[in-house]
Rosetta silent file (secondary structure, phi, psi, omega in degrees, C-alpha in Angstrom):
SEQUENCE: XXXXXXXXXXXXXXXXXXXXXXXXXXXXXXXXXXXXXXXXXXXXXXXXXXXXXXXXXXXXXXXXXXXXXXXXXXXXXXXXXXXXXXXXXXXXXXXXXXXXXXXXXXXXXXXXXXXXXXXXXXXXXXXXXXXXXXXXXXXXXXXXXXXXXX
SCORE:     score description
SCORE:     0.000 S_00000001
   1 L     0.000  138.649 -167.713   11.851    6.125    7.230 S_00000001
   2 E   -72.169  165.683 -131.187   12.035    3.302    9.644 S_00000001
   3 L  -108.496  -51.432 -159.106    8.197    1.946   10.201 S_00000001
   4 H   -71.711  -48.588 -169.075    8.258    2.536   14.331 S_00000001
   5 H   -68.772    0.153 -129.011    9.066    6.687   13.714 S_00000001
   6 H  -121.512  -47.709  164.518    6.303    6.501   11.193 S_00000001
   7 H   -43.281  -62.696  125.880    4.091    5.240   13.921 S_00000001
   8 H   -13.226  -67.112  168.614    5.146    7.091   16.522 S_00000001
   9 H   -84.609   -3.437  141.992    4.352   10.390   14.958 S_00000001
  10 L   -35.990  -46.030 -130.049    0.620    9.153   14.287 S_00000001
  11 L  -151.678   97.067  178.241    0.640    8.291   17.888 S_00000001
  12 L   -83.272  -13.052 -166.302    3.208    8.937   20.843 S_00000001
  13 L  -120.164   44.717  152.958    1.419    6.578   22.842 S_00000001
  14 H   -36.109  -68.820 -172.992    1.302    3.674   20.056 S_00000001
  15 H   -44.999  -45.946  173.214    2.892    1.588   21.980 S_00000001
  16 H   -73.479  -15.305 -172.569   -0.558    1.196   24.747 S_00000001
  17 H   -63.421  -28.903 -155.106   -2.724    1.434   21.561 S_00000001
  18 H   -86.726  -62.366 -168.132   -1.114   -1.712   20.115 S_00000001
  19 H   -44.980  -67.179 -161.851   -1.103   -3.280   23.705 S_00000001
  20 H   -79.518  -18.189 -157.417   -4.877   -2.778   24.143 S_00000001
  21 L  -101.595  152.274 -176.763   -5.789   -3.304   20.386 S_00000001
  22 L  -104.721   93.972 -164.057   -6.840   -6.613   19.107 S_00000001
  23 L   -94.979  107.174 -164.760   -4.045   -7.548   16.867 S_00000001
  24 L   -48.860  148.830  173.361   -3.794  -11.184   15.004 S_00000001
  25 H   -30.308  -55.865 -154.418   -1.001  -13.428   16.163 S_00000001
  26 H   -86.702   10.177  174.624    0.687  -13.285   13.447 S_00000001
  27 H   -94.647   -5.771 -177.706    1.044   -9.552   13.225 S_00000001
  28 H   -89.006  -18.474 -167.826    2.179   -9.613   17.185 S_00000001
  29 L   -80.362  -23.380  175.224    4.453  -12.240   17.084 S_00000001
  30 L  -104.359    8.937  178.023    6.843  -10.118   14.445 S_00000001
  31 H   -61.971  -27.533  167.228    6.056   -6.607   15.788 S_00000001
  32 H   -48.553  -79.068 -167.745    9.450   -6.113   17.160 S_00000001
  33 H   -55.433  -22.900  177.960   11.037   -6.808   13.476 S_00000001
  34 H   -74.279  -51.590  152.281    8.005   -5.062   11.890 S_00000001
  35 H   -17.161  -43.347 -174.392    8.526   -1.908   13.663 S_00000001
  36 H   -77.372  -41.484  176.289   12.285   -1.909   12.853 S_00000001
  37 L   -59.671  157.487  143.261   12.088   -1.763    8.852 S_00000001
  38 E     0.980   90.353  162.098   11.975    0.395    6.074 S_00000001
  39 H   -38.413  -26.703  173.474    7.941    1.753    5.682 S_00000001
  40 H   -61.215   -8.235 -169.238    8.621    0.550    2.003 S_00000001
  41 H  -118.103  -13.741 -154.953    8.819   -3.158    3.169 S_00000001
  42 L   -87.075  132.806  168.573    6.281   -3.509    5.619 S_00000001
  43 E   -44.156  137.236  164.147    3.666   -6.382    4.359 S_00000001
  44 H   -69.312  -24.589 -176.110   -0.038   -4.757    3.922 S_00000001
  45 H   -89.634  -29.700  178.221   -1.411   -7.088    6.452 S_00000001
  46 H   -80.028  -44.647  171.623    1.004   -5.394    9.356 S_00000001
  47 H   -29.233  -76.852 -149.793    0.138   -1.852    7.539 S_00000001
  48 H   -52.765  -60.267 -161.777   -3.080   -2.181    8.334 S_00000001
  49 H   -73.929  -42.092 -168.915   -3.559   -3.889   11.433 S_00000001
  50 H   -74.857  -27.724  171.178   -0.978   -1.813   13.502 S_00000001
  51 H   -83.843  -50.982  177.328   -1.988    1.920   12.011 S_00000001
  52 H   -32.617  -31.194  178.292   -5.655    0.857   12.006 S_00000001
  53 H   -69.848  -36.508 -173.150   -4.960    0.488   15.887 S_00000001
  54 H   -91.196  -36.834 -176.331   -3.080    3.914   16.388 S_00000001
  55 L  -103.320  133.917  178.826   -4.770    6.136   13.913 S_00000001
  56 L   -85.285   16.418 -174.735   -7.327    8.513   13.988 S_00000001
  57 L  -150.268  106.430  161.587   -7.542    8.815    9.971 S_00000001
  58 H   -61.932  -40.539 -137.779   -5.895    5.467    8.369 S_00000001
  59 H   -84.988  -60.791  152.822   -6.632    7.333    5.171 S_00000001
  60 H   -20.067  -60.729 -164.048   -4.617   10.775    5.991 S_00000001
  61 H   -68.720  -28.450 -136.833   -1.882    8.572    7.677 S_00000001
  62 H   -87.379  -35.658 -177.512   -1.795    6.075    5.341 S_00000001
  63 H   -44.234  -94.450 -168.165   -1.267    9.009    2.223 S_00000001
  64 H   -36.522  -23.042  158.566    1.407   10.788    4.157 S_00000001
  65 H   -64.780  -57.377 -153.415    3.466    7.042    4.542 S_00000001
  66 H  -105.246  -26.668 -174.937    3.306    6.418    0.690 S_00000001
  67 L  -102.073   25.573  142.015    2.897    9.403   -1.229 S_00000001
  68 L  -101.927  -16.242  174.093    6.205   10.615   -1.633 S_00000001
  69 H   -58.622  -72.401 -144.993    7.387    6.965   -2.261 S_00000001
  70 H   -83.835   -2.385  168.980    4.897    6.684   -5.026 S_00000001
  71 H   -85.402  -63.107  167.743    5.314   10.315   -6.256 S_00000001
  72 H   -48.923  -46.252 -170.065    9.216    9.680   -6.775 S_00000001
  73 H   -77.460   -7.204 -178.872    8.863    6.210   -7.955 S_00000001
  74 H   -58.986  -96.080 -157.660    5.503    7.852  -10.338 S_00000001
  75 H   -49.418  -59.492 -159.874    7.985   10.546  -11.835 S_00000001
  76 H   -65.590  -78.490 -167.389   11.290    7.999  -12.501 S_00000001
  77 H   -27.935  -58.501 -168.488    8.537    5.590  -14.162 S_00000001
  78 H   -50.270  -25.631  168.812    6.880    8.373  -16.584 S_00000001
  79 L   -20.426  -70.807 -165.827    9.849    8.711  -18.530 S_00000001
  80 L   -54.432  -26.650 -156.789    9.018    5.771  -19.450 S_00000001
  81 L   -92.867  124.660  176.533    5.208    5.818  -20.310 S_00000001
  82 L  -101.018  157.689 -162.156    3.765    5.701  -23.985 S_00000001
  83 L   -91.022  147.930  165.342    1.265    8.094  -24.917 S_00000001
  84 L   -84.777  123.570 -148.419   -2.098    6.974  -26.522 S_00000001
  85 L  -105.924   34.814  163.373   -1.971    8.027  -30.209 S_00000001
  86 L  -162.221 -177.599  149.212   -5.634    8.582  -30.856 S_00000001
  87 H   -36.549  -69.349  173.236   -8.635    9.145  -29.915 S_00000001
  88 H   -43.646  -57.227  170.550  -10.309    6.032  -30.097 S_00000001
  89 H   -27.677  -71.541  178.054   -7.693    4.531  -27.881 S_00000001
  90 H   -51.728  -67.491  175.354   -7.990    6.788  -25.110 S_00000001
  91 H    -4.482  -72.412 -155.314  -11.925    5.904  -25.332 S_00000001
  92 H   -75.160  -48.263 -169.766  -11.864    2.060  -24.855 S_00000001
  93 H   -46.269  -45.260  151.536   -8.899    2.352  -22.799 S_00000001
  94 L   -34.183  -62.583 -129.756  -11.467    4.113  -19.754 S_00000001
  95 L  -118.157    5.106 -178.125  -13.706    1.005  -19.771 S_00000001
  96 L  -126.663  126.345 -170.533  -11.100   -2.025  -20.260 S_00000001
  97 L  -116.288   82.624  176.067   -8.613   -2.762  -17.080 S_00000001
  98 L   -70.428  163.198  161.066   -5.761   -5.413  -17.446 S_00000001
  99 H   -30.625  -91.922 -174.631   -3.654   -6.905  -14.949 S_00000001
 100 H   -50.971   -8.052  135.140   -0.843   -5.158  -16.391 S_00000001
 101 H   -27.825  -69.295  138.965   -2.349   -1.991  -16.470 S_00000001
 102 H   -51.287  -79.786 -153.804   -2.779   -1.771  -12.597 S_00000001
 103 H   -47.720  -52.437  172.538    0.602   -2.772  -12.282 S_00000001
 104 H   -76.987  -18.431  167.119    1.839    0.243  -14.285 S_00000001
 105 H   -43.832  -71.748 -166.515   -0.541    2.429  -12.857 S_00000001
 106 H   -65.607  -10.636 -149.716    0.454    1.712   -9.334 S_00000001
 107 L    24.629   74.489 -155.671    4.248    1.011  -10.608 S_00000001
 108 L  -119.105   93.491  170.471    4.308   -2.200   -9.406 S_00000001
 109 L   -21.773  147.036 -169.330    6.441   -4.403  -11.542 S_00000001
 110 H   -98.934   16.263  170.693    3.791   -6.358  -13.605 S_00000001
 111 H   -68.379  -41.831 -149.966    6.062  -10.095  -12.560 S_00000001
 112 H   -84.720  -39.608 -169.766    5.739   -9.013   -9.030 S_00000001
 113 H   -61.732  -74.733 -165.304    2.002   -8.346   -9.575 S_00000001
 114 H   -54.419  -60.267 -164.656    1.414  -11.549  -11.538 S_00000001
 115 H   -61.441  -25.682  168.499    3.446  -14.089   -8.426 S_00000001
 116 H   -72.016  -41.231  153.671    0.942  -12.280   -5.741 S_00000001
 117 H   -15.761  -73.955 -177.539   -1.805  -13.468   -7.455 S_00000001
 118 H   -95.371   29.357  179.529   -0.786  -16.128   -7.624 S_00000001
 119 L    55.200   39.235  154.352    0.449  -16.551   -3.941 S_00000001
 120 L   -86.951  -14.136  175.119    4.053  -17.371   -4.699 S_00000001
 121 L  -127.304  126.590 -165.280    4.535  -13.984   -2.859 S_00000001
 122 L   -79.937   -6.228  179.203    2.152  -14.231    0.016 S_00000001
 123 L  -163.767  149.678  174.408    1.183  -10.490    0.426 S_00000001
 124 L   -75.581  136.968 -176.801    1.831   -6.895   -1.009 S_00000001
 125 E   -66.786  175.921 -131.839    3.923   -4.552    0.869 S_00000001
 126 H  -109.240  -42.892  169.551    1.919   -1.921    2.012 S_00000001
 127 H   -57.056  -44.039 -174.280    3.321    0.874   -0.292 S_00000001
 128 H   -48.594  -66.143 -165.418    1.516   -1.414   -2.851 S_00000001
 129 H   -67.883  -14.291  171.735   -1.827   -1.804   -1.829 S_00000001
 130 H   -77.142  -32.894  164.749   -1.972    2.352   -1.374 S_00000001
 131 H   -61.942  -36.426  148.980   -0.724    2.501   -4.982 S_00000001
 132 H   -53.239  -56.989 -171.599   -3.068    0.486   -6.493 S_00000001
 133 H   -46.853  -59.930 -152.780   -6.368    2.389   -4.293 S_00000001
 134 H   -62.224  -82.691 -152.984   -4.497    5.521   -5.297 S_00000001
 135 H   -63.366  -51.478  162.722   -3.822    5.010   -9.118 S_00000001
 136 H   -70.825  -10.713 -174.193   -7.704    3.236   -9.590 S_00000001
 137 L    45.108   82.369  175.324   -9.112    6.646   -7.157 S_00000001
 138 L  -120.375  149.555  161.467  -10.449    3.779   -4.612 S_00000001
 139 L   -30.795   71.136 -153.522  -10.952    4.655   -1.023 S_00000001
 140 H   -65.342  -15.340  168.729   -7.156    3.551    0.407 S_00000001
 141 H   -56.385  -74.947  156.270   -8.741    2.676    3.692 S_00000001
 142 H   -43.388   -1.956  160.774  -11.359    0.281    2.188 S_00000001
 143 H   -76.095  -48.488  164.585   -8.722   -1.090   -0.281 S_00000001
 144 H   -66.480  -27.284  171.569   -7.307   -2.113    2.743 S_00000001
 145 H   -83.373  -32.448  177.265  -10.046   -3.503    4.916 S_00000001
 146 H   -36.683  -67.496  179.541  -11.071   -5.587    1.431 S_00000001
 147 H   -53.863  -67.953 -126.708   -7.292   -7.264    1.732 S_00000001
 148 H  -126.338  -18.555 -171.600   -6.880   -7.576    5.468 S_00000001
 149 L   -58.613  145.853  158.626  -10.083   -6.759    7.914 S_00000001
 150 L   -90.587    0.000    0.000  -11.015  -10.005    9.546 S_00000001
C-alpha cells in the first residue's frame, strides 16, 4: 500500500495536519517522494514525524501499517526457526539478548541490523522499528519517540 493512502485513511484532512504541524526540514523537503512509496520503505524518521502529526493513536495506526507485513514475513521466517532443545536453554535464553536475536525476532536480516548500527545505513525503515517494539513487547509509540522525537 502506497504510504499517502495509508495516511489518508488515518486522516482525510492530512494534508492541513502536515501543513500546520511542525515537521523537520528534512522530512518536508522529501514529502512529495515520501508519500508516493511503498509503506514498507518509508524511513522511521518520516514514519514518525508525518503519522505523529495526523494521528489520533500512533500506536493503533502504527499496528494496522505493519502488522500484516510482519505477520506474513513472521510466518515465511518460522519455517525456518530452531526450537530450544531443553530446558535449561529456554531459561537463560529469557535473561540474555543478542544483537542477532532482535534481528530474528523482528525478522530483520541480522547484516542489515549490524550496517544500521553502525550507520552505513542511516536509518530503519519504519516496518523495522515496529518489529523490533513488537517482537521485545515495547510500547511501539515510545520505540519510536526514543529513535526520532526531537
Amino acid at each position: 500500500m502506497k504510504f499517502e493512502r495509508f495516511i489518508k485513511q488515518i486522516n482525510v484532512n492530512y494534508k492541513e495536519k502536515i501543513s500546520a504541524a511542525n515537521l523537520p526540514k528534512k522530512v518536508l523537503d522529501k514529502l512529495d517522494s515520501t508519500l508516493s512509496k511503498d509503506i514498507t520503505t518509508i524511513r522511521g524518521l518520516d514514519f514518525y514525524h508525518i503519522v505523529a502529526a495526523i494521528s489520533q493513536n500512533f500506536e493503533n495506526d502504527t499496528a494496522t501499517a505493519f502488522e500484516e507485513y510482519f505477520k506474513k514475513k513472521k510466518s515465511k521466517d518460522d519455517v525456518e526457526a530452531t526450537e530450544i532443545d531443553n530446558n535449561y536453554k529456554a531459561f537463560i535464553k529469557q535473561f540474555v539478548v543478542l544483537q542477532q536475536d532482535v534481528a530474528q525476532d523482528a525478522k530483520i536480516e541480522d547484516i542489515r541490523l549490524s550496517r544500521i548500527l553502525n550507520r552505513e545505513i542511516s536509518d530503519f525503515l519504519a516496518w523495522e522499528v515496529y518489529a523490533i517494539a513488537v517482537s521485545r513487547s515495547k510500547n511501539i509509540k515510545i520505540a519510536f519517540e526514543q529513535l526520532y522525537k526531537e
